[in-house]
C-alpha positions as CSV (number, residue, x, y, z in Angstrom):
1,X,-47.8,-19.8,12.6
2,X,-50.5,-18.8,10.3
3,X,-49.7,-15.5,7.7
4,X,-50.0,-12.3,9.4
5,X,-52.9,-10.2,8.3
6,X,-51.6,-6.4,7.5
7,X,-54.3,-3.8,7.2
8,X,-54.5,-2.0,4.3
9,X,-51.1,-3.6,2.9
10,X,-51.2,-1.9,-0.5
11,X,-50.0,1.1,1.6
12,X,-46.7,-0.2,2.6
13,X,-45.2,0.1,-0.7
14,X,-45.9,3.0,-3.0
15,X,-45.8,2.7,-6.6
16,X,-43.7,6.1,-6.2
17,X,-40.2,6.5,-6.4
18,X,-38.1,8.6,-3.8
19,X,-34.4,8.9,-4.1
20,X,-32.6,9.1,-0.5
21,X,-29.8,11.2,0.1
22,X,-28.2,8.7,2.6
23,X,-29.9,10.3,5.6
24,X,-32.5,8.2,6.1
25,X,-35.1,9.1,4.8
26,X,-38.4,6.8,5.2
27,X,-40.2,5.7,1.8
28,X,-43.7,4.5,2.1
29,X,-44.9,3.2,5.3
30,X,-42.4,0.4,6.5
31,X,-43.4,-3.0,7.4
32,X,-41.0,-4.6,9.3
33,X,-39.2,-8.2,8.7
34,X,-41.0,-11.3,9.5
35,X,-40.5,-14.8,9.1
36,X,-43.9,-16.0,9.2
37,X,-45.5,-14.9,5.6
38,X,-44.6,-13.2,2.4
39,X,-46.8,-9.4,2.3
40,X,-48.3,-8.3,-0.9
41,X,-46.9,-5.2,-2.3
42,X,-43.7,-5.8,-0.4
43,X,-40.3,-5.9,-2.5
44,X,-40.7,-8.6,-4.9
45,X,-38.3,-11.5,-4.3
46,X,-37.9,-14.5,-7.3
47,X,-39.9,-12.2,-9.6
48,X,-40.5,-14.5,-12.8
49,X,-38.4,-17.4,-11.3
50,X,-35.4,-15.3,-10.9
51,X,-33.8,-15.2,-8.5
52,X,-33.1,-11.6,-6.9
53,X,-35.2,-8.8,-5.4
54,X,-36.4,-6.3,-7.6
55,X,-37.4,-3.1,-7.6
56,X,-38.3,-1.3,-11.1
57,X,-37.2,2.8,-10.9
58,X,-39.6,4.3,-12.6
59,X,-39.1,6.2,-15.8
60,X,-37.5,9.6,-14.3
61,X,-34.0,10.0,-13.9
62,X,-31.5,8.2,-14.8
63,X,-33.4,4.6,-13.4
64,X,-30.2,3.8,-11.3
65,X,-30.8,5.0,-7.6
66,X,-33.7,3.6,-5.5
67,X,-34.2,3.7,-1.9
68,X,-34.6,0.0,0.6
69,X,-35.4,0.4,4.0
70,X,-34.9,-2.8,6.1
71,X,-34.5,-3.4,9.6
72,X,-31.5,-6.6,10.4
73,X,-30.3,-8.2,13.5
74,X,-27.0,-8.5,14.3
75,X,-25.6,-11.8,13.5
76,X,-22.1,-11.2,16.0
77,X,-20.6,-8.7,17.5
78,X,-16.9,-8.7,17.9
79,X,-15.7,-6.5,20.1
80,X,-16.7,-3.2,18.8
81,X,-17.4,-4.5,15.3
82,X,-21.1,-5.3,14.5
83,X,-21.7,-7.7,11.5
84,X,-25.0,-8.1,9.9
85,X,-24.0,-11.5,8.0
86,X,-21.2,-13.3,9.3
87,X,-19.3,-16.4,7.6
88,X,-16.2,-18.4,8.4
89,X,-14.5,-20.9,7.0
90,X,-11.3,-20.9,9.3
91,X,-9.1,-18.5,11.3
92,X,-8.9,-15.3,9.2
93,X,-11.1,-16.4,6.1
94,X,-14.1,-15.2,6.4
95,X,-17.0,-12.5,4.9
96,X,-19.5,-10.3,6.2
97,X,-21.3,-7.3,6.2
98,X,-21.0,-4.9,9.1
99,X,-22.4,-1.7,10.6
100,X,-19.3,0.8,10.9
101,X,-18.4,3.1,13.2
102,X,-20.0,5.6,11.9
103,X,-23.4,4.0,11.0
104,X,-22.4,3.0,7.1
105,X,-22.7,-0.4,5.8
106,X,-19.2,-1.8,5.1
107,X,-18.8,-5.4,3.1
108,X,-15.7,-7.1,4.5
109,X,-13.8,-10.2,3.2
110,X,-10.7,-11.9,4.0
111,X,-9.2,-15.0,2.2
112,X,-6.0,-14.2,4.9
113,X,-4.0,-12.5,2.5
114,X,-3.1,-8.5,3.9
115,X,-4.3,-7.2,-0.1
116,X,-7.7,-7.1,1.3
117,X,-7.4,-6.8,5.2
118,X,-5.1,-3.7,5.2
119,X,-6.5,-0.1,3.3
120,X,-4.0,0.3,1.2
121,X,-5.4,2.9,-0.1
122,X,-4.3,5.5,3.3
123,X,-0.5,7.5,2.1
124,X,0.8,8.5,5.4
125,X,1.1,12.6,5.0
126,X,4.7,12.9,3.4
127,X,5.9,15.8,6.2
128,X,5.0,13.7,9.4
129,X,7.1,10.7,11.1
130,X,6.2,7.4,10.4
131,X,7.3,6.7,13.7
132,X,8.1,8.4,17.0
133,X,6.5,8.2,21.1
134,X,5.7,12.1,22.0
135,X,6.5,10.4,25.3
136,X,9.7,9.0,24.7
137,X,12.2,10.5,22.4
138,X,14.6,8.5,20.5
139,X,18.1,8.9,22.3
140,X,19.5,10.3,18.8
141,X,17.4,13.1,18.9
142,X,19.4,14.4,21.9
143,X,22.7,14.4,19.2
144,X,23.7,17.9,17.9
145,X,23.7,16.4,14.2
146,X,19.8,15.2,14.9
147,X,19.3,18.8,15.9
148,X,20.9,20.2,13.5
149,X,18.8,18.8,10.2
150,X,15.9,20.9,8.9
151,X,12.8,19.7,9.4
152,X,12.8,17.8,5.4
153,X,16.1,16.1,7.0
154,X,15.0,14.9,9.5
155,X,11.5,13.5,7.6
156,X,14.1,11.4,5.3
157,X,15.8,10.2,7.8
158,X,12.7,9.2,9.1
159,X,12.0,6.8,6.0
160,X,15.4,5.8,6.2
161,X,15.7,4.7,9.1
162,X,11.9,2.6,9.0
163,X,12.6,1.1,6.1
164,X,16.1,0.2,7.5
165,X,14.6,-1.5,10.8
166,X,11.1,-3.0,8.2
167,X,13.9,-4.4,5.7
168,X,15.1,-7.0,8.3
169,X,12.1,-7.6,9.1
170,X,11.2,-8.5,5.3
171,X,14.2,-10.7,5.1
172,X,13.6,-12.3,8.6
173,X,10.3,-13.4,7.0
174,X,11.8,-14.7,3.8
175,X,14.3,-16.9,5.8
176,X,11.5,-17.9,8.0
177,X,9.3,-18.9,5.0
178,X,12.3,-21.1,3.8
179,X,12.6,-23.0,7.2
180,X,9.0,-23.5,7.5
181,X,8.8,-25.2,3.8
182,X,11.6,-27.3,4.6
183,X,10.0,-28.2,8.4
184,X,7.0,-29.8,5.8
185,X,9.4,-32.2,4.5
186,X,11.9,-32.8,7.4
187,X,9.5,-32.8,10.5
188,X,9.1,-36.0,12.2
189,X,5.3,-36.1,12.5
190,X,2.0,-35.3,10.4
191,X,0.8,-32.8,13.0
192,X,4.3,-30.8,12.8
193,X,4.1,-30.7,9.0
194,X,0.6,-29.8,8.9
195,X,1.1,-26.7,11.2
196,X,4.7,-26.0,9.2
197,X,2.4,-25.9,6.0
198,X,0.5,-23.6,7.5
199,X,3.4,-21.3,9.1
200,X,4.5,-21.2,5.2
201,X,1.1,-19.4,4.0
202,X,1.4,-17.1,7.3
203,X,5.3,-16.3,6.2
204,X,4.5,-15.7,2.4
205,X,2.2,-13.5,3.4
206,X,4.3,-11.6,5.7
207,X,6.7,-11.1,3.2
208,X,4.3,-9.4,0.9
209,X,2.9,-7.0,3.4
210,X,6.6,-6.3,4.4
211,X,7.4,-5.9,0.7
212,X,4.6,-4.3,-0.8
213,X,4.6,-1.6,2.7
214,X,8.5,-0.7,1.4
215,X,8.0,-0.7,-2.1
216,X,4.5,1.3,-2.0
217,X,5.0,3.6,1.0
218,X,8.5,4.0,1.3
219,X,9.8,3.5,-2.0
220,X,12.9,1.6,-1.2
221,X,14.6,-1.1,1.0
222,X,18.1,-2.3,2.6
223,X,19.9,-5.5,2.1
224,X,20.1,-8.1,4.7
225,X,22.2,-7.4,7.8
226,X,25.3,-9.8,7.6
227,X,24.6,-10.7,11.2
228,X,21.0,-12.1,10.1
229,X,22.2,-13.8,7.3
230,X,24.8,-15.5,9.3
231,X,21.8,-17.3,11.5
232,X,19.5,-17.9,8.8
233,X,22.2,-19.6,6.7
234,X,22.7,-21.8,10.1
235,X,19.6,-22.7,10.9
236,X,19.0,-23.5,6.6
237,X,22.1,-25.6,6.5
238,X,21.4,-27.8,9.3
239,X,19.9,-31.1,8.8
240,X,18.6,-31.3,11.9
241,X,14.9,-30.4,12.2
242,X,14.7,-29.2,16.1
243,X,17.7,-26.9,15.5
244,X,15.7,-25.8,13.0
245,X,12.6,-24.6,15.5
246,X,14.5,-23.7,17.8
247,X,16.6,-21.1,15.7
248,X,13.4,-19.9,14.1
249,X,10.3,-20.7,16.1
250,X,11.5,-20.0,19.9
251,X,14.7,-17.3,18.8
252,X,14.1,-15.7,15.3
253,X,9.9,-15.6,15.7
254,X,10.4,-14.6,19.7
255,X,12.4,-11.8,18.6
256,X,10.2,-10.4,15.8
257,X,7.2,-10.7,18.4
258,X,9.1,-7.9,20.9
259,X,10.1,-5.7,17.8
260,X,7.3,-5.7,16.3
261,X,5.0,-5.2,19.3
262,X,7.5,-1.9,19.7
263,X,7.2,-0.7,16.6
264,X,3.5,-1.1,16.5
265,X,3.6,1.2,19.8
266,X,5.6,3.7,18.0
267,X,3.7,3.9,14.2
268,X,2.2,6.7,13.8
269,X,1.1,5.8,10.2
270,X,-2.2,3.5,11.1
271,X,-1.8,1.0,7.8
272,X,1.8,0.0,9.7
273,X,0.5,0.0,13.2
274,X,-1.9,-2.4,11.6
275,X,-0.3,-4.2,9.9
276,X,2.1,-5.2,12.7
277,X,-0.3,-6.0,14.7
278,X,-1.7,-8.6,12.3
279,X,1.6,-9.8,11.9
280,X,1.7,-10.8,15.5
281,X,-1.0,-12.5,15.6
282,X,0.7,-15.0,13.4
283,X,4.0,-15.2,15.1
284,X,2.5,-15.7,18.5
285,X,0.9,-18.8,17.7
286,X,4.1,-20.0,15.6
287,X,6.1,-19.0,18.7
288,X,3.1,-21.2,20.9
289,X,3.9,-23.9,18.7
290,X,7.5,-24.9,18.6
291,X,7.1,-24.4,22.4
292,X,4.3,-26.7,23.3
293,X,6.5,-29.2,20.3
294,X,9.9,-28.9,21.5
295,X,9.2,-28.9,25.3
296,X,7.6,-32.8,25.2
297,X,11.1,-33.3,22.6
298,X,13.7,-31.9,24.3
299,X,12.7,-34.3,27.3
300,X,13.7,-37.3,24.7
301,X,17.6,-36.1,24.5
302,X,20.4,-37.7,26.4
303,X,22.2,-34.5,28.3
304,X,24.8,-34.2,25.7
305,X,22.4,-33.6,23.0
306,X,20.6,-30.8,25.2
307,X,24.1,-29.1,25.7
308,X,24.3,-29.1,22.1
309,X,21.2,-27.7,21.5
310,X,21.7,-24.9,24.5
311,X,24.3,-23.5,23.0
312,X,23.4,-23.6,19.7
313,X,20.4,-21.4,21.8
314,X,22.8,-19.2,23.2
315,X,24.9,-18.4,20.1
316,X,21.7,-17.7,18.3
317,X,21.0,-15.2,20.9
318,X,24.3,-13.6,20.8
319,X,24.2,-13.1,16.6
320,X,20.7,-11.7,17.0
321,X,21.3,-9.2,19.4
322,X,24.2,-8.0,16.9
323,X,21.5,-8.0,13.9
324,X,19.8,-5.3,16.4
325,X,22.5,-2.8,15.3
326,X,21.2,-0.9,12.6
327,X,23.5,1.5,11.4
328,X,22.9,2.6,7.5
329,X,20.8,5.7,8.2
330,X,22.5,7.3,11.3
331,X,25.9,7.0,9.1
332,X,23.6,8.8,6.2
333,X,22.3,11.2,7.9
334,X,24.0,11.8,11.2
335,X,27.5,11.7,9.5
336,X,28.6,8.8,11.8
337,X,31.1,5.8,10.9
338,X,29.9,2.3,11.4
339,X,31.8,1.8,14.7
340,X,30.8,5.1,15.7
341,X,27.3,4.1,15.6
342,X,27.4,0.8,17.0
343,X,29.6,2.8,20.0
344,X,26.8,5.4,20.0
345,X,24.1,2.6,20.4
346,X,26.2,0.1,22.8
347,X,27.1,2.7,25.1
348,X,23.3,4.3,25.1
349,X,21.5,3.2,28.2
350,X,17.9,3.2,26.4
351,X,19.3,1.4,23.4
352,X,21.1,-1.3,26.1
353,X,17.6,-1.8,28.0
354,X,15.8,-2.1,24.2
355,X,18.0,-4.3,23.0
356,X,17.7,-6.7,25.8
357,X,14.1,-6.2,26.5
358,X,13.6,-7.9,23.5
359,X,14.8,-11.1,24.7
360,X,11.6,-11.0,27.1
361,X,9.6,-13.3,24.4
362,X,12.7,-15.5,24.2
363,X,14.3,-16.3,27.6
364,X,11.2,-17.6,29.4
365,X,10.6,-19.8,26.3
366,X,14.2,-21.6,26.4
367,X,13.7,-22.1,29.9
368,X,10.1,-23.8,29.3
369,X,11.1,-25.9,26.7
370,X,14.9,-26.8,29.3
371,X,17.5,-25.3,27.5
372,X,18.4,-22.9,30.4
373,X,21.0,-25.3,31.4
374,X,23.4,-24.6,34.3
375,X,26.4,-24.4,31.5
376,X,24.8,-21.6,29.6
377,X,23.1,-19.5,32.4
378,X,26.2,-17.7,33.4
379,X,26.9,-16.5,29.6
380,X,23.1,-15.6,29.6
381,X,23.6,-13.5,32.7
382,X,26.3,-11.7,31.0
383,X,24.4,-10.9,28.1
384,X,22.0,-8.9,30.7
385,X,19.1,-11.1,29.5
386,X,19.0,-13.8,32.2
387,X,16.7,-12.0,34.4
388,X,13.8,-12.5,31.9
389,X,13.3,-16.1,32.3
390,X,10.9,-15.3,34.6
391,X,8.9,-13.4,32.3
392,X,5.7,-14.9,30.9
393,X,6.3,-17.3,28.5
394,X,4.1,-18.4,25.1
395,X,3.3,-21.5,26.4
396,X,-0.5,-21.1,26.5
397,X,-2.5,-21.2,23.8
398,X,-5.6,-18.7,23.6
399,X,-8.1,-19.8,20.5
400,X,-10.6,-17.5,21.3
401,X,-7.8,-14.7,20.6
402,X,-6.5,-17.3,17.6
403,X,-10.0,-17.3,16.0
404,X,-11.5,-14.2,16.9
405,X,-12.0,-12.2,13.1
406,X,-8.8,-9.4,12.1
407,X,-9.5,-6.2,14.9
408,X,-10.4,-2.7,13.0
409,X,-7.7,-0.1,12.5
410,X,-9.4,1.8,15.0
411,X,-9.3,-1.1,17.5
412,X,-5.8,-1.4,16.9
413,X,-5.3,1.9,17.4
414,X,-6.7,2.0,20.8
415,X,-5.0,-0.7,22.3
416,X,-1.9,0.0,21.1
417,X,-2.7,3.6,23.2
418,X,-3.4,1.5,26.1
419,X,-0.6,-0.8,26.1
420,X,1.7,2.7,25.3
421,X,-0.1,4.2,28.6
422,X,0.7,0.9,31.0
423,X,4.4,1.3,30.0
424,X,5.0,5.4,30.1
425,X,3.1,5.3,33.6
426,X,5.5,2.0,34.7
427,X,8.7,4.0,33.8
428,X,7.2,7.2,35.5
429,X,6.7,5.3,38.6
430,X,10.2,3.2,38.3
431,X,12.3,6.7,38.1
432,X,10.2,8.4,40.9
């Protein structure tokens, strides 16, 4: 297609300099974008074989502003986001320029580490909660020592108590980042250390979000809950690789994807609702994994080995739900012993439903992969978890949800509302 012909073209670009203020204003008369020919007078693009497009300010002012007006076409749209320039190399690695919320041009860039993906620039206001469901009270907060704090009390307790529950999850991630590094040595096939190479990025970088969030925002952190350290030494010390997924890929990882999809519903702070929800991206697909891996394995046991792993399963199950017991900050600030707490927390309905709620992502796993064996159902069923192996498992793998770029903080935001909304209106309609 030949050159298009533009009337009185010296008129599309004035010599003359105008300085926007950011609200649009229009300089010159604008000649749109084409593909089809170069326009004279137009901004100048490899002026004198370099290789840039310039525009000389003229000699008022300080010769650093100039307006460009350009029209674009979105190259994808992502849910709400709307990129300009789009370009991936793999899962979260990617660039682009994108047209925010509210209208400004925003450059974005990921390599997959949370440094760049996460503003840590937002500080959380220092008298509000960092978390707390208007909704839902915590059951402590019905205690005569909760109600008796002031109001800066009950903010330090606050921190306490997050940094309390975010500490295991720090040192869950360092164990997990361990057993994935040795899974690249001791797995039995190239496809299982390929994806264990690439669980060990995922972990290290958990670990720093999880670090740099306690350091930064909180200013301190709590050591590893003995019960914790008692399964990640197991699973460590074992020299058998399956035990090694099972304890961390379908237990440990299934348990971190319930608490940390509740304490995403509960953040009030937006950098940790975010960043949670990040985090679970990652730890579904590790969860997807060592199900769709273990599943084809287990099948490859004589009965006696799959009893051995069961209740390897089991006992796994039954340290974890210990490790749930936090107790540091109630015994702080509540003035409570150790027992008294874990009595306090045992004995509390709403705590008892939590706990075992977690097990959701866990149960319907075991049984897909067929260590729900007849010998450890009835201790299962004791536990009060048994009735979730009927819940959805992580089985299925979604890649467009895998692949699709990191979701905005105001996206995040949003569904977390939503998913928050399903569950208050199912409770509502389970006590009515």
């Amino acid at each position: 297609m030949a050159t298009p012909t533009i009337p009185n073209g010296e008129e599309h670009f004035f010599n003359i300099l105008y300085e926007g203020n950011g609200a649009g204003q229009r300089v010159g008369k604008f000649v749109p974008f084409t593909d089809n020919g170069t326009i004279d007078n137009s901004c100048i693009f490899n002026r004198a074989d370099n290789a840039t497009m310039t525009r000389t300010p003229s000699s008022a002012g300080t010769r650093t502003k100039f307006t460009v007006s350009v029209w674009v076409k979105l190259s994808s749209n992502f849910g709400t986001r709307r990129f300009i320039f789009y370009a991936a190399a793999s899962g979260n690695n990617f660039s682009g320029i994108e047209i925010s919320s509210n209208n400004r041009f925003r450059m974005y860039a990921s390599d997959g580490s949370g440094s760049i993906d996460l503003d840590w620039s937002y500080n959380h206001p220092k008298d509000e909660p960092l978390l707390g469901i208007d909704e839902a009270p915590y059951p402590h907060e019905e205690l005569d020592a909760w109600k008796n704090l002031s109001d800066e009390e009950k903010i330090e307790f606050d921190r306490h108590e997050t940094a309390e529950v975010m500490s295991q999850f720090l040192h869950g991630e360092q164990g997990a980042l361990l057993v994935a590094s040795q899974l690249v040595s001791c797995a039995p096939t190239f496809n299982a250390k390929m994806y264990a190479a690439s669980q060990t990025f995922d972990e290290a970088r958990h670990v720093e979000v999880f670090n740099r969030y306690l350091q930064e925002k909180i200013g301190f952190h709590y050591p590893i809950n003995p019960n914790l350290k008692a399964l990640l030494d197991k699973i460590l010390t074992d020299e058998r690789w399956d035990l090694k997924f099972i304890g961390m890929q379908i237990i440990i990882e299934g348990l971190a994807l319930a608490a940390f999809t509740n304490m995403k519903l509960s953040a009030r702070d937006p950098l940790l609702k975010t960043l949670l929800h990040y985090v679970i991206r990652d730890e579904a697909r590790h969860v997807t994994f060592g199900i769709n891996y273990l599943e084809d394995f287990v099948k490859t046991l004589s009965p006696e080995e799959v009893e051995d792993r069961a209740q390897f399963a089991y006992e796994a199950c039954v340290i974890s739900r210990d490790r749930l017991i936090n107790t540091k900050a109630m015994q702080k600030y509540l003035k409570m012993s150790d027992e008294e707490v874990r009595e306090f927390q045992l004995g509390n309905g709403a705590m008892d439903q939590f706990r075992s709620f977690l097990f959701s992502r866990v149960m319907p796993n075991l049984k897909k992969i067929g260590l729900l064996t007849d010998s450890v159902r009835p201790k299962y069923e004791e536990l009060g978890i048994l009735e979730y192996e009927h819940a959805p498992s992580d089985f299925e793998i979604d890649w467009a949800e895998i692949t699709k770029p990191l979701e905005s903080s105001d996206q995040v935001k949003a569904e977390s509302d939503a998913m928050l909304a399903e569950i208050v209106k199912a409770q509502e309609a389970a006590n009515s």
